[in-house]
N, C-alpha and C positions, 0 to 999 in steps of 0.2 A: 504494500500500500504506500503509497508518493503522500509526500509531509503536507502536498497540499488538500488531499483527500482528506487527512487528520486532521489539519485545521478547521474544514468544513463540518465535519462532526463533531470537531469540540466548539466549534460556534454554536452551532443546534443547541448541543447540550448547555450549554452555559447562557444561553438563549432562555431555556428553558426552566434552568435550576436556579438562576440568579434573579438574586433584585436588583437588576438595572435597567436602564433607561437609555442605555448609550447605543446609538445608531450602528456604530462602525465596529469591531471585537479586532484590531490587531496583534500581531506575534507580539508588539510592545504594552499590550495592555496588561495591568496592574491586576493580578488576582484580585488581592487586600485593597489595593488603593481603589481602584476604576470598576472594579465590579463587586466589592463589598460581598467577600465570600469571607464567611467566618468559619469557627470550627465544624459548628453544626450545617451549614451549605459545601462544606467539604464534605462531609458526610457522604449526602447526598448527592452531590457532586461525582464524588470516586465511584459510586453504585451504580450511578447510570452510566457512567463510562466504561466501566466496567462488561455492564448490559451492552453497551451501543458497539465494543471492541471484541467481544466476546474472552474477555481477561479477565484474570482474575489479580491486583496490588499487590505487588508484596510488599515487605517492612523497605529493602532496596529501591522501591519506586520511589518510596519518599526520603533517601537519601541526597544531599545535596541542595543547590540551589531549585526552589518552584517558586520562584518570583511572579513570572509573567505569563501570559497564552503562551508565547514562545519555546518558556520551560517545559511545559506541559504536551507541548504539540514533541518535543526532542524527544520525553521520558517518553513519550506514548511510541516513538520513533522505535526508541530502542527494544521495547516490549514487543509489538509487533513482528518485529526480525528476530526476536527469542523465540515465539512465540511457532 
């Protein structure tokens, strides 16, 4: 699957699971900051993606920096090709 395929599906999902309002979701956008995901929309967050990727997280997904879409679109990168 091509990183831009994954983007599109973690826009859906975070489309979907977040409270925001922001038109545009790029590789630079702000988990915490720009889309006001907290613990509990991480949550939910990682379970749909989860669902949407057919993955299951490990403890290693969340190793490291997950700042941004960006981050998230890389780790889901790397899971895929494990996968």
């Amino acid at each position: 699957m091509e990183k831009t395929e994954i983007l599109e599906k973690v826009k859906g999902v975070l489309i979907k699971e977040c409270p925001t309002h922001l038109s545009e979701i790029k590789l630079s956008t702000s988990l915490a900051g720009d889309l006001a995901i907290d613990s509990l929309s991480a949550a939910a967050l990682a379970q749909e993606i989860e669902w949407q990727f057919g993955l299951t997280m490990t403890d290693d997904f969340f190793e490291g920096p997950l700042e941004t879409v960006g981050d998230l679109v890389e780790k889901l990168a790397e899971q895929v090709r494990i996968h």
